[in-house]
C-alpha positions in Angstrom: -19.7 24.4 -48.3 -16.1 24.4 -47.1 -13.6 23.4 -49.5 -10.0 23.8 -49.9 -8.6 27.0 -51.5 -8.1 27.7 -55.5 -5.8 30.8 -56.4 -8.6 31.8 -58.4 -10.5 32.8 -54.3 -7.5 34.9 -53.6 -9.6 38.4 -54.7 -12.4 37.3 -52.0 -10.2 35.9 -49.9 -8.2 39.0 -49.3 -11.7 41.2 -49.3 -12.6 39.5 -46.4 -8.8 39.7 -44.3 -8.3 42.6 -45.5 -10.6 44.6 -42.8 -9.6 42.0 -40.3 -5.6 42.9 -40.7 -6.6 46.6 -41.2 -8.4 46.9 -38.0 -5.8 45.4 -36.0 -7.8 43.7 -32.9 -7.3 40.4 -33.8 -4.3 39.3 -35.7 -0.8 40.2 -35.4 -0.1 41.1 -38.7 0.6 44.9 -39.6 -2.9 46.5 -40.4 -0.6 48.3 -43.4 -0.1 44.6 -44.9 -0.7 44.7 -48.6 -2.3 41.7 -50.4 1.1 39.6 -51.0 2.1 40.0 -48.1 -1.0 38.9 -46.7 -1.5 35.7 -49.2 2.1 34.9 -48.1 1.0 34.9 -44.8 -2.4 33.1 -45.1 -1.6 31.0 -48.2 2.2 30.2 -49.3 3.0 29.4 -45.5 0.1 27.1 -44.5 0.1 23.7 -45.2 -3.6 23.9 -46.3 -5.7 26.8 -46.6 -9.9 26.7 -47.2 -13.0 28.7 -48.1 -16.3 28.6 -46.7 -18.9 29.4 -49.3 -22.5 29.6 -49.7 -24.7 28.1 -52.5 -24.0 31.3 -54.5 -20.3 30.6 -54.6 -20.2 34.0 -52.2 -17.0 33.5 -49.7 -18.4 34.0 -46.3 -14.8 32.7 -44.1 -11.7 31.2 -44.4 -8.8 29.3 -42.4 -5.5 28.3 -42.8 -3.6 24.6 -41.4 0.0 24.3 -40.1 2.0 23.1 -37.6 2.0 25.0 -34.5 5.9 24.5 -35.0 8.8 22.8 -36.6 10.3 19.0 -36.1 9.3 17.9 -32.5 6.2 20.4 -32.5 4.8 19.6 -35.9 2.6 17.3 -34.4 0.4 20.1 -33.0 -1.6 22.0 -35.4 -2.5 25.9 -36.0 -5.1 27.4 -37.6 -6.3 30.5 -37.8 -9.4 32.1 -39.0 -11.4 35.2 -40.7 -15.1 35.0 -41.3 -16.7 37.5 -43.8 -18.7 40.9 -41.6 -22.0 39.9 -43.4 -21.4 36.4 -42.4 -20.5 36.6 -38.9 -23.5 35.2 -36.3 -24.6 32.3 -38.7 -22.1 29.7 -37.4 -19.5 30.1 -40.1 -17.1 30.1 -37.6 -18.1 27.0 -35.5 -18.5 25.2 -39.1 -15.0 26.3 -39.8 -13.1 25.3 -36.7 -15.0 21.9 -36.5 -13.6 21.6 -40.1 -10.6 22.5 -39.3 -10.1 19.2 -36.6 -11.4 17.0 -38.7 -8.6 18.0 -41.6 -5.7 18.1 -38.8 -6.8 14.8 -37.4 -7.2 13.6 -41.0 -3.2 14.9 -41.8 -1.9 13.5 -38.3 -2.0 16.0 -36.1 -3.0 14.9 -32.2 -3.7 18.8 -31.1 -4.6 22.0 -32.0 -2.8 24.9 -30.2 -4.0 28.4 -30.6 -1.2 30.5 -29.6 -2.2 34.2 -29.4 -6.0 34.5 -29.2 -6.8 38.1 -28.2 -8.6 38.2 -25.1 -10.9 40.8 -26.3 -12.1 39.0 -28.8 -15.2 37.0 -27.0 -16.4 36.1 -30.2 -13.3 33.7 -31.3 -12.9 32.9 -27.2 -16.2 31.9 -27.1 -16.4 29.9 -30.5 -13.9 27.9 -29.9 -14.3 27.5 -26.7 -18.0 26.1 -27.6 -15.5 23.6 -29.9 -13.6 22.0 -27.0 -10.6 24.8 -26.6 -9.1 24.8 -23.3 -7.4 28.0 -22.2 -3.8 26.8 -21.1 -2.3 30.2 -20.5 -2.8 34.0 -20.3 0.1 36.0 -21.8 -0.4 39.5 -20.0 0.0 42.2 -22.4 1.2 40.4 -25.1 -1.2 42.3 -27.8 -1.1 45.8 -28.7 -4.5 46.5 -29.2 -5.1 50.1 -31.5 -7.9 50.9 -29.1 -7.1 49.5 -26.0 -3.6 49.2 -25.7 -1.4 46.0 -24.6 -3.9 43.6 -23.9 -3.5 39.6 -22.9 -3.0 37.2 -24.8 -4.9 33.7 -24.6 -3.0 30.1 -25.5 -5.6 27.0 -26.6 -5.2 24.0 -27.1 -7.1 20.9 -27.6 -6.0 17.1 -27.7 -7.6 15.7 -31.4 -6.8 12.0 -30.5 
């Protein structure tokens, strides 16, 4: 079940970015972020944010909905996405990015721009790829991996109408 985020999820919510930030391979944010930092981030600057859970109530992803930018780019969305380490392989992640376009499409937004997909991370490339996601550029360098050092950068997009 996907459904849109309570401040009562933020405790699961941040157990599940919170290895995803501290590892540092697939978001920007500083792996030191601390939890209000982090819900500032994922939460307070999105224009929606929503949980994936299953019939427990157990929170196995989440993503968050905004404008790729301000004024003449807000019709563009952005989303970005964390899916729980127990959950990942069971198509939480397709479920969440094809929820994701429906929501955008349902608050006006034509596209969906992904602006700094980490080209070492097949997984996301290849999930949303599977969801329509063109590759429109290749930024060289433009993440600093922990492991592997400045690695590139992917921008996708996809039209939504």
């Amino acid at each position: 079940m996907i459904r849109p985020y309570s401040p009562v999820d933020w405790p699961a919510v941040w157990a599940v970015l919170e290895p995803v930030f501290r590892a540092g391979e697939t978001f920007p944010h500083d792996p030191a972020i601390g939890s209000d930092a982090a819900r500032q981030a994922w939460v307070e600057t999105a224009d929606a944010t929503f949980v994936a859970t299953d019939a427990s109530g157990a929170l196995l992803g989440t993503y968050y909905l905004r404008p790729n930018q301000p004024c003449l780019g807000a019709h563009v969305a952005n989303a970005g996405y964390v899916v729980a380490e127990a959950a990942r392989g069971r198509g939480v992640a397709h479920a969440l990015c094809r929820h994701s376009q429906e929501e955008a499409r349902r608050r006006g937004f034509t596209a969906m721009q992904f602006n700094l997909v980490v080209a070492t991370n097949t997984a996301g490339v290849t999930a949303w790829s599977r969801n329509g996601f063109r590759t429109i550029g290749r930024l060289p360098g433009a993440f600093r991996h922990p492991r592997l050092g400045d690695v590139d950068a992917l921008v996708m997009f996809k039209a939504l109408a």
